[in-house]
Structure formats: structure tokens, C-alpha cells
C-alpha positions as CSV (number, residue, x, y, z in Angstrom):
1,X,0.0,0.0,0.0
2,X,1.6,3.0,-1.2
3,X,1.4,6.3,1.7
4,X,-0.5,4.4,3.7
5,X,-1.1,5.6,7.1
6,X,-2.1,1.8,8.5
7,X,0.4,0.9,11.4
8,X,2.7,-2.2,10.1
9,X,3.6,-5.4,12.4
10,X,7.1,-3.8,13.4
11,X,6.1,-0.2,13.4
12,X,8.1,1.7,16.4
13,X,11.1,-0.7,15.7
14,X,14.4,1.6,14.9
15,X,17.1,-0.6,12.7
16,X,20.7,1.1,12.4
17,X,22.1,0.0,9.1
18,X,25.6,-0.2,8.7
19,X,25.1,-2.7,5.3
20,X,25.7,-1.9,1.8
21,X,25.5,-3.7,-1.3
22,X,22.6,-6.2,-1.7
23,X,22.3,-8.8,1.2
24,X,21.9,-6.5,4.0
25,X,20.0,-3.6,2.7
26,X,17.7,-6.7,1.4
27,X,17.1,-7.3,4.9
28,X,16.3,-3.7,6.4
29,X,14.2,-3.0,3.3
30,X,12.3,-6.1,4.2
31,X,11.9,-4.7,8.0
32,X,11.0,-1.0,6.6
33,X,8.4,-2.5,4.6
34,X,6.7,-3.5,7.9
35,X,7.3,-0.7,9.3
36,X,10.3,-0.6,11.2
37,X,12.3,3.0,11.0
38,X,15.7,2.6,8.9
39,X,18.6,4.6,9.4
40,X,20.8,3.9,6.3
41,X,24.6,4.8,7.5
42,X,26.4,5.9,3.9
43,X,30.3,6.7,4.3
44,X,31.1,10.3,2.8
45,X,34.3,9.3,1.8
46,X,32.9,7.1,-1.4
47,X,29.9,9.6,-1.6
48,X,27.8,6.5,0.2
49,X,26.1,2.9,-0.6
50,X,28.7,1.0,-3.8
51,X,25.7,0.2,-5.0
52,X,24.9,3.9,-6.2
53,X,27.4,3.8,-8.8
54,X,26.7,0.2,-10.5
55,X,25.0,1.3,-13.5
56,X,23.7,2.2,-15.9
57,X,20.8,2.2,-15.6
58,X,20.7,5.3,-13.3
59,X,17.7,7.5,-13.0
60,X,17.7,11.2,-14.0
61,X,16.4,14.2,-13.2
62,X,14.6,16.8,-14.3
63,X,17.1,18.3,-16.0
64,X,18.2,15.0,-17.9
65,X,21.5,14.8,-15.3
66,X,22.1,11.3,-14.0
67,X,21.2,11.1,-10.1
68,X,22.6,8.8,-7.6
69,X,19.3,6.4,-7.7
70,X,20.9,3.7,-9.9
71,X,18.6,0.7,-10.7
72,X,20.6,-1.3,-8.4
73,X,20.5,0.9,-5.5
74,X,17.2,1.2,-5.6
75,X,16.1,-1.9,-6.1
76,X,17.2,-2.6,-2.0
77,X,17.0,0.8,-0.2
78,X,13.0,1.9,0.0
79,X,11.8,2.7,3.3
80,X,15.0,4.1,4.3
81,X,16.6,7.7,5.8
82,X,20.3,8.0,4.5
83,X,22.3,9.5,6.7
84,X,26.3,10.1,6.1
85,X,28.7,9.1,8.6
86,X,32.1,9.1,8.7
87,X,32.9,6.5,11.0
88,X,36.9,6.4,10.9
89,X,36.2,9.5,12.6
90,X,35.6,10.2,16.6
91,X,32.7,12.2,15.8
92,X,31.3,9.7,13.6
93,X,31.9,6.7,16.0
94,X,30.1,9.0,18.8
95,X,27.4,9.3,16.3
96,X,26.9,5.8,15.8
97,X,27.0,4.8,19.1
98,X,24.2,7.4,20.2
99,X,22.3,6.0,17.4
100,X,23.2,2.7,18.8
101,X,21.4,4.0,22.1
102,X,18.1,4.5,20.1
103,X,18.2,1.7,18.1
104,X,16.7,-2.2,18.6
105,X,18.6,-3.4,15.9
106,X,22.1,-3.4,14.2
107,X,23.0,-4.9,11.0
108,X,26.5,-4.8,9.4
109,X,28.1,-6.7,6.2
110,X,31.9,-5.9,7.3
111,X,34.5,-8.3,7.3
112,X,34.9,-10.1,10.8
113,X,36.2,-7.9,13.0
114,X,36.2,-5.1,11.0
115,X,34.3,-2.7,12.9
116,X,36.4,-3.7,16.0
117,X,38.9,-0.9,15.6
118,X,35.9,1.5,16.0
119,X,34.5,0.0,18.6
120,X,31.7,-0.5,16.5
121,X,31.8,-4.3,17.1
122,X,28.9,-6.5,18.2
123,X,31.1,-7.2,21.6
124,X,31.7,-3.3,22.4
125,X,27.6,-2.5,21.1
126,X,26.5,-5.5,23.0
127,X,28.3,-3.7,26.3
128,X,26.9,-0.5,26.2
129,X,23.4,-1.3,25.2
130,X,22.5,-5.2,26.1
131,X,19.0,-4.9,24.5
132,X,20.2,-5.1,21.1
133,X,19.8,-7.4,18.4
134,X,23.2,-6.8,16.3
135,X,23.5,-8.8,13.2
136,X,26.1,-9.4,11.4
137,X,26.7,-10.4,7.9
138,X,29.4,-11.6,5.9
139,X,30.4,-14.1,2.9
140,X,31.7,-17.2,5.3
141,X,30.6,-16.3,9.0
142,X,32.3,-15.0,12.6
143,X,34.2,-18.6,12.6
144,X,36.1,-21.2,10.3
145,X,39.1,-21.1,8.3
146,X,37.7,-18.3,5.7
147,X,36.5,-16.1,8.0
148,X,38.8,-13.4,6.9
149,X,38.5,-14.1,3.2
150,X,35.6,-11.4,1.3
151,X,32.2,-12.5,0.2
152,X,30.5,-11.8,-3.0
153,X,27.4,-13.5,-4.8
154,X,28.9,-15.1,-7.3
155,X,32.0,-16.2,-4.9
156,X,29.3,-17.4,-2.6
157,X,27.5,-19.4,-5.3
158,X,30.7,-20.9,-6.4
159,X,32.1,-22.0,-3.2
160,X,28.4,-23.0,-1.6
161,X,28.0,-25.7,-4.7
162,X,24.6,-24.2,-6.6
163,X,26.5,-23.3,-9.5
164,X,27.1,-26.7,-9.9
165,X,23.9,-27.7,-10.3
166,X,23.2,-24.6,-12.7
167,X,23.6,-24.4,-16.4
168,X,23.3,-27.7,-19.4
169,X,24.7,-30.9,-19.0
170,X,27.9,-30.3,-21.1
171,X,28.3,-26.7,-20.4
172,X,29.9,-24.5,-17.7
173,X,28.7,-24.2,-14.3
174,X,26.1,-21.3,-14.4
175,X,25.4,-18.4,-11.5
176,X,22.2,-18.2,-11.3
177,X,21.1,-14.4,-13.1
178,X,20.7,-12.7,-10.0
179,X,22.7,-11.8,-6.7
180,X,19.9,-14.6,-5.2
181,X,23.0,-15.9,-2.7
182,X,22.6,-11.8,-1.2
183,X,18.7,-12.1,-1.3
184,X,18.5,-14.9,0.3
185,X,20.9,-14.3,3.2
186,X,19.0,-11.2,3.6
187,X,15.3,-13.3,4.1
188,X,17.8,-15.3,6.9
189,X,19.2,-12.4,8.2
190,X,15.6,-10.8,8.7
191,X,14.3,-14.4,9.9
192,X,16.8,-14.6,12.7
193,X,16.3,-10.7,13.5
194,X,12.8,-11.2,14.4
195,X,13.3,-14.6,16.1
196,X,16.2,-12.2,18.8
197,X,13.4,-9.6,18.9
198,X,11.3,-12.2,20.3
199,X,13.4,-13.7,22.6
200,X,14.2,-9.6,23.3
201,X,11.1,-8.8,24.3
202,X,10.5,-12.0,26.0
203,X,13.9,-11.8,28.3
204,X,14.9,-8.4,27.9
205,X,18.4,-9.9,26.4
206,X,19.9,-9.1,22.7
207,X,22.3,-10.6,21.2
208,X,24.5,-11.6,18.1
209,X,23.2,-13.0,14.9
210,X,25.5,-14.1,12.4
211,X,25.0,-14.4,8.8
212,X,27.2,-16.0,6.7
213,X,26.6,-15.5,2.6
214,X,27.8,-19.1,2.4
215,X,26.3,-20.8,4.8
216,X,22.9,-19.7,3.6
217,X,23.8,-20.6,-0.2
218,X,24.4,-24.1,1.4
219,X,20.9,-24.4,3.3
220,X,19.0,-23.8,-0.1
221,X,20.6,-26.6,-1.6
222,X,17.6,-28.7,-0.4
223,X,16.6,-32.2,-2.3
224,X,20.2,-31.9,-4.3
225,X,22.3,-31.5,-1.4
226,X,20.2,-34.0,0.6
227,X,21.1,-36.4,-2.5
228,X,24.2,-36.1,-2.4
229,X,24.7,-36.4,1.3
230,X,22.3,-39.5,0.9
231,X,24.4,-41.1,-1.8
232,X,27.8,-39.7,-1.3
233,X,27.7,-39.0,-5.2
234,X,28.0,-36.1,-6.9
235,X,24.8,-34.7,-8.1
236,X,24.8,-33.6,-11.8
237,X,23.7,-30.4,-13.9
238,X,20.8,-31.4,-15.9
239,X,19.9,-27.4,-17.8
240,X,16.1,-27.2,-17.3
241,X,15.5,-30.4,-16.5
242,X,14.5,-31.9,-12.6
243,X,16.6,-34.1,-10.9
244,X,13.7,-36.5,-9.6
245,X,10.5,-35.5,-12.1
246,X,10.0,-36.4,-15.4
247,X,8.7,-34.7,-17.8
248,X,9.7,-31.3,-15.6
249,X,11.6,-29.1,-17.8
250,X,11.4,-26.5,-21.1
251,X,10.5,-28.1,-24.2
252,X,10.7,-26.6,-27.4
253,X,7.4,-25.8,-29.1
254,X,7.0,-24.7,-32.7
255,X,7.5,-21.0,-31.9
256,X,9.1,-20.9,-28.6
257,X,9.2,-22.5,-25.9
258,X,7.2,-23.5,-23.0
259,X,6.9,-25.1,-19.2
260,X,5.6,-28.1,-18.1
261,X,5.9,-29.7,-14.8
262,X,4.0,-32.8,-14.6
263,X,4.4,-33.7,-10.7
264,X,2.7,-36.9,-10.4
265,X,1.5,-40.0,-12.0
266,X,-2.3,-39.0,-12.3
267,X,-0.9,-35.3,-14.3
268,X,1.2,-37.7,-16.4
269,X,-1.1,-40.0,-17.3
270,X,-3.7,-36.5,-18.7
271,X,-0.4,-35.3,-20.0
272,X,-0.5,-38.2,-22.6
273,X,-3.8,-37.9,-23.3
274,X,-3.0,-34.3,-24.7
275,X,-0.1,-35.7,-26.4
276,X,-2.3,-38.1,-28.2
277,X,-0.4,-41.1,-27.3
278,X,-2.1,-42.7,-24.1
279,X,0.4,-45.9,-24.7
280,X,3.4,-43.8,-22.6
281,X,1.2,-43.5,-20.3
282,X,0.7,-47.8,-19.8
283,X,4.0,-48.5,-20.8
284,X,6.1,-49.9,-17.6
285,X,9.2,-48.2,-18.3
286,X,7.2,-44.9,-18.1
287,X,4.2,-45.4,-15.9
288,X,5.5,-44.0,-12.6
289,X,7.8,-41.1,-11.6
290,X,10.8,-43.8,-10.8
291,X,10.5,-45.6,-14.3
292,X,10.4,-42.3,-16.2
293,X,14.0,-41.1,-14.5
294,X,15.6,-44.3,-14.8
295,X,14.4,-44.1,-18.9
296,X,14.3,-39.9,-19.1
297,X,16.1,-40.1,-22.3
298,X,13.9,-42.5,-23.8
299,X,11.1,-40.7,-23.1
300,X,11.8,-37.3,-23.4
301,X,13.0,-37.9,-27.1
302,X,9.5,-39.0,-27.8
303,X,8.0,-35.8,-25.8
304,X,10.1,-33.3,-27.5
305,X,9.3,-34.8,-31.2
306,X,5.4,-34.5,-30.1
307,X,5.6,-30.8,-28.5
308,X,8.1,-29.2,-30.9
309,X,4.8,-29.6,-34.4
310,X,2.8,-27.6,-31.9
311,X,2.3,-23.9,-31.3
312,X,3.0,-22.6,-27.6
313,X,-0.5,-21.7,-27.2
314,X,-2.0,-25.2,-28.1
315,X,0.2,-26.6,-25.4
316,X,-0.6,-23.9,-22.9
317,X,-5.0,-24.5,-23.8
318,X,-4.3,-28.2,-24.1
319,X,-2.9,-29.2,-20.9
320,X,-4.5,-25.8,-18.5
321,X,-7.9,-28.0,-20.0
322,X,-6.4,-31.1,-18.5
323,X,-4.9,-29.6,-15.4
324,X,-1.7,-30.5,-15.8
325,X,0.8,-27.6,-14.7
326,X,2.1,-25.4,-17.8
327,X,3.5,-22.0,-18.5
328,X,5.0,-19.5,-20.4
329,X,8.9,-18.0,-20.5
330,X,8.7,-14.5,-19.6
331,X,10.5,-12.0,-20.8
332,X,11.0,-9.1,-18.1
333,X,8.3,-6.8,-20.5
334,X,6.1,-9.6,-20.4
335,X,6.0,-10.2,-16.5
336,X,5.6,-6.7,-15.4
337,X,3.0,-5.9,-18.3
338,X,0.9,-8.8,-16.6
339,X,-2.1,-8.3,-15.2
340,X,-1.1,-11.0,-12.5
341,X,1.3,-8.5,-11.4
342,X,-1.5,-5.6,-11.7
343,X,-3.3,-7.5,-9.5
344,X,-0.7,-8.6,-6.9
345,X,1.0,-5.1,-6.8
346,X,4.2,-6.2,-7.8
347,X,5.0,-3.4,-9.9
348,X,5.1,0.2,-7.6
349,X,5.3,3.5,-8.4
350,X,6.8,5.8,-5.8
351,X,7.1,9.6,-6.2
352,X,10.1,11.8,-5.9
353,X,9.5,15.2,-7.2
354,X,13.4,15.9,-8.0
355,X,13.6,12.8,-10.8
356,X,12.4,13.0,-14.1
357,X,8.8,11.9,-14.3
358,X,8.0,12.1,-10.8
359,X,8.3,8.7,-9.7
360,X,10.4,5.7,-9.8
361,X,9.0,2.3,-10.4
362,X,10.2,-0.4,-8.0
363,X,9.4,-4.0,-7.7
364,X,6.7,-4.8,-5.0
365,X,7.1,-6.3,-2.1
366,X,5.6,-9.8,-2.2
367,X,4.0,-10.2,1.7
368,X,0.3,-10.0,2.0
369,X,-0.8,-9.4,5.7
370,X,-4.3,-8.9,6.2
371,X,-4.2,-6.8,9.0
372,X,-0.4,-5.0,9.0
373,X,0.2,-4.5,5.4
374,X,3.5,-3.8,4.0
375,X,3.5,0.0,3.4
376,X,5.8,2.6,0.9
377,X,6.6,5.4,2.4
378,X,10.2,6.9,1.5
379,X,11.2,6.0,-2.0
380,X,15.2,5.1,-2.3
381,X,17.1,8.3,-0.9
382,X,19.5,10.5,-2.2
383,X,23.1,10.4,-0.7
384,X,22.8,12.0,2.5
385,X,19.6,13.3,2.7
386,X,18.7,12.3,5.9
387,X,21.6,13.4,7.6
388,X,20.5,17.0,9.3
389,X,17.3,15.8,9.9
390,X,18.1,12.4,12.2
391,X,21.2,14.3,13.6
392,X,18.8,17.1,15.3
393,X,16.7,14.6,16.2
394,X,19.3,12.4,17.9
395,X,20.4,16.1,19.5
396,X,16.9,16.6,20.7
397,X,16.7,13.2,22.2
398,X,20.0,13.2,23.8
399,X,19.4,16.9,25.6
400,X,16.0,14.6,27.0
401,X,18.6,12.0,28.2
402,X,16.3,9.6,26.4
């Protein structure tokens, strides 16, 4: 709901947001959209957040001048005040840690121990103000032999194993086309955020939650790393195709190319009636979900000779009739032109009176609460443009001794 005025689930909550890049400000956009008030720290010395400078595609302004609002930049940092602090600097460490006083939660994506020499650290935070939740993220954890070592996506996807599993059978191992490692260790990071706010407010006691790029990559290696550690074997790249399903996977069609995911024996069985060819459907080598993998090239030879004389949209009509799961690849265009995504809110326009146009267009957010809606109400900030605002604030509240 865009300017809502409806109170969200963590409205009140104050996050102090050391992060930059994509995995943490994933995370405290996640916590603005419910509310919670976000204090986007941006160092002065590389005129603030990396992520402001990886373009194009930046956003202008009225004036046609590129702005500091690159795609990337904003795709991660709604909901937010940015604020520039130095905090190599006294002042700006003094700063931080009276912001630290106001604050519930911390998040940082520094290497281990890299705040330590500012006293910034979750051990030194944790000391003056015991009530916070401090996370801290970075690409292999607080412990373990690479500790040290920095964290990217793609290193992340690489050393974690999914890349692996990603791309065709006799190709290169693939990263998958977006920083999903970064987005995903953000969902944790907010998961284990909330679960210390509970125990918080339960105990009274904060404490440290550490986020390791790696370690989450791992975790969502589901069913394949299960295999493997099952098996001992190495589990292999297959392109489109599903490790344990068959038929799940593209197939050419006679002017592009579409999904189908036939997930059980009774879908199969209508899947072959569509195909005209009931006989796969009695045959023993291809009756049940085991016989189909242990013969998947038999069979999908005969699938893909059937599907590629047809058009896309007589095997999207065909098999939606028989209730057997089928789709569409969409382009980018063709998702956000949708009027799923017209209906779902997926696609946001947020106004900013100094771009060009108005507005920027942001992806939703895709949490539905009934009662506590996710609300937009700061579109991405400018560098900075926070900064005298929150700092007379944090004067007024410190002359109050609050």
C-alpha cells in the first residue's frame, strides 16, 4: 500500500544500518516495509552505498542529469533515511553509538572484526546497550578457516556448490542471473532478526546473529544436497530439466518455448492424453515417476518430437484443459506488463518530485498481511539526505537524556 497511514507489524522498531551492497539492505528494506524505521549509515568518503554507482541504468532528473538512484541501488533501499557518517572519525563513532542507544537493531556486512577498531563491534555495542539485536553479515561467518577471506554472490554461489547444479549438462557451471545468494541471506538475516526480537522482548536480552553469505547458499541446496549427502555421489547439472520428475523441464514448441511440470502420475497420465499417445502412459518403463527417470532419455525424445509440431499456445490451452501444470517463459516486459502482477502489486510507483517523471518504479514487495500491510513510504534516498534531519533529532533526544 503506497502512503499508507495503517500501522505495520514492526512499526516503532528503529534498525541502524551499517550494510551496503545487496544482502543487507535486502534485509532492512524487508523490515521498513513493515514498518520498522531505517537509518541507512552511507560513508562520505565514497559519496555513500557501492551500489549507487553500479550502472547504468541510473535515474535522472529533471534536468536529464544522471542522479545517484541507480537501478541497483534502488532496487534494496525503500523505506529508508540516509544518513552520512564518517565513521573512521571520533565524531562519527560518537554518532553511531548514540544512534546505537536509540536503536533495537544493528546490521553490518563488514568483514569479521572489521568494525572492531571502531568500537563498533557486536562485543563493544553489545556492552553498552545489552537490549540489542546486532547482526552481522558476511560471505563465510564470525568462525572457520575463511573467515577473513571477502564475500560476493557469485564467490558465494561458487564455493556454496549451486552453481554446480546450474547451467546444461555439457556446459559450464552457471550463476544463477541474479545476486539470489545476497537475497537470500537477507530473508535469513531478517528471519533470525525477528526470532532475537522475540526472545528480546520475552527476556529483555539481545544478542549476536551471524550471517554467513555461504552458509545460507548451502541451506538452499535442499533435495540436491540431501542427494548427495544420501548417496555420497555427486549430483549432476541437468539445464532445465528436474533431478527427480520427469517430464519437468522447457521443451521446445513450434514457436518458442514452454513449461511443463508434470508432478505426479495421475498429471502424467492426462499429459499423454493431450499428447495423443495414451500408450506412454501404460508402458512400464514410463508409468511412474521412478521408471520415467531411470528411462528420461527415452522418453523425453518421444515428448520433445510431439511438443516441438505444436504452437505454444495449443500446449498452454491443451494441458490448463487437462490440469496439468504449464506455462509461459517471460520475458522481463512480459512479466511486469501482466495483469497478474496488476493484480498482486508487484509493480510500484513511488514519487520523488526531483527525478524525471515524478516517480520511480520499484518491484513490489511480495508479503500479504491482512491486518499489518506492508506499506511505501520513503522512495530510495538521495546520498545523505537524511543526515541534518536524524542528527537534530538524535540532538533533541539526547538533551532529554532519552
Amino acid at each position: 500500500m503506497i502512503g499508507s497511514d495503517m500501522t505495520g507489524a514492526l512499526d516503532g522498531l528503529k534498525v541502524l544500518d551499517l550494510s551496503r551492497i545487496l544482502a543487507g539492505p535486502t534485509c532492512t528494506q524487508l523490515l521498513g516495509d513493515l514498518g520498522a524505521e531505517v537509518w541507512k549509515i552511507e560513508n562520505p568518503r565514497s559519496d555513500g552505498d557501492d551500489t549507487r554507482k553500479w550502472g547504468p541504468p541510473f535515474v535522472d532528473d529533471a534536468q536529464g542529469t544522471r542522479t545517484d538512484l541507480s537501478a541497483y541501488f534502488m532496487c534494496a533501499n525503500r523505506n529508508k533515511q540516509s544518513v552520512s557518517v564518517d565513521i573512521a572519525t571520533s565524531e562519527g563513532q560518537d554518532i553511531i553509538h548514540q544512534l546505537a542507544a536509540q536503536a533495537d537493531v544493528v546490521i553490518e556486512n563488514f568483514k569479521p572484526d572489521g568494525l572492531k577498531k571502531y568500537g563498533l563491534d557486536h562485543a563493544s555495542l553489545l556492552e553498552a546497550h545489552p537490549r540489542l539485536v546486532y547482526c552481522s553479515i558476511s560471505g563465510y561467518g564470525q568462525t572457520g578457516p575463511n573467515r577473513d577471506k571477502p564475500g560476493y554472490d557469485l564467490m558465494a554461489q561458487g564455493f556454496g556448490g549451486v552453481m554446480s547444479l546450474t547451467g546444461e549438462p555439457e556446459g559450464r557451471p552457471m550463476k544463477v542471473g541474479v545476486g539470489i545468494a545476497d537475497v537470500m541471506c537477507g530473508m535469513y538475516a531478517t528471519v533470525g532478526i525477528l526470532a532475537a526480537l522475540r526472545h528480546r522482548d520475552a527476556t529483555g536480552e539481545g544478542q549476536h546473529v551471524d550471517l554467513a553469505l555461504v552458509d545460507s547458499q548451502i541451506a538452499w541446496l535442499i533435495n540436491e544436497g540431501v542427494a548427495h549427502l544420501t548417496t555420497g555421489q555427486e549430483r549432476a547439472r541437468r539445464g532445465n530439466e528436474h533431478a527427480t520428475i520427469v517430464p519437468y523441464q522447457t521443451f521446445e514448441a513450434a514457436d518458442g518455448h514452454v513449461l511443463v511440470a508434470v508432478g505426479n502420475d495421475s498429471q502424467y497420465v492426462r499429459f499423454c492424453d493431450f499428447l495423443g499417445r495414451p500408450d506412454l502412459a501404460e508402458n512400464p518403463e514410463f508409468s511412474t515417476n521412478p521408471a520415467r527417470i531411470v528411462n528420461r532419455s527415452k522418453l523425453l525424445k518421444i515428448i520433445e518430437g510431439l511438443l516441438v509440431e505444436r504452437s505454444m499456445q495449443e500446449i498452454i490451452d491443451g494441458l490448463e484443459a487437462r490440469k496439468v501444470p504449464v506455462g509461459p517463459v517471460n520475458s522481463l516486459g512480459q512479466v511486469f506488463s501482466s495483469e497478474q502482477v496488476a493484480a498482486r502489486e508487484m509493480k510500484i510507483d513511488m514519487a520523488r518530485d526531483d527525478v524525471a517523471g515524478d516517480k520511480v518504479t520499484l518491484i513490489g514487495n511480495p508479503l500479504k498481511l491482512s491486518k499489518t500491510p506492508v506499506t511505501y513510504r520513503r522512495p530510495p534516498p538521495h546520498f545523505g539526505e537524511d543526515t541534518e534531519d536524524l542528527l537534530a533529532w538524535l540532538r533533541e533526544q539526547t538533551s532529554k537524556g532519552a
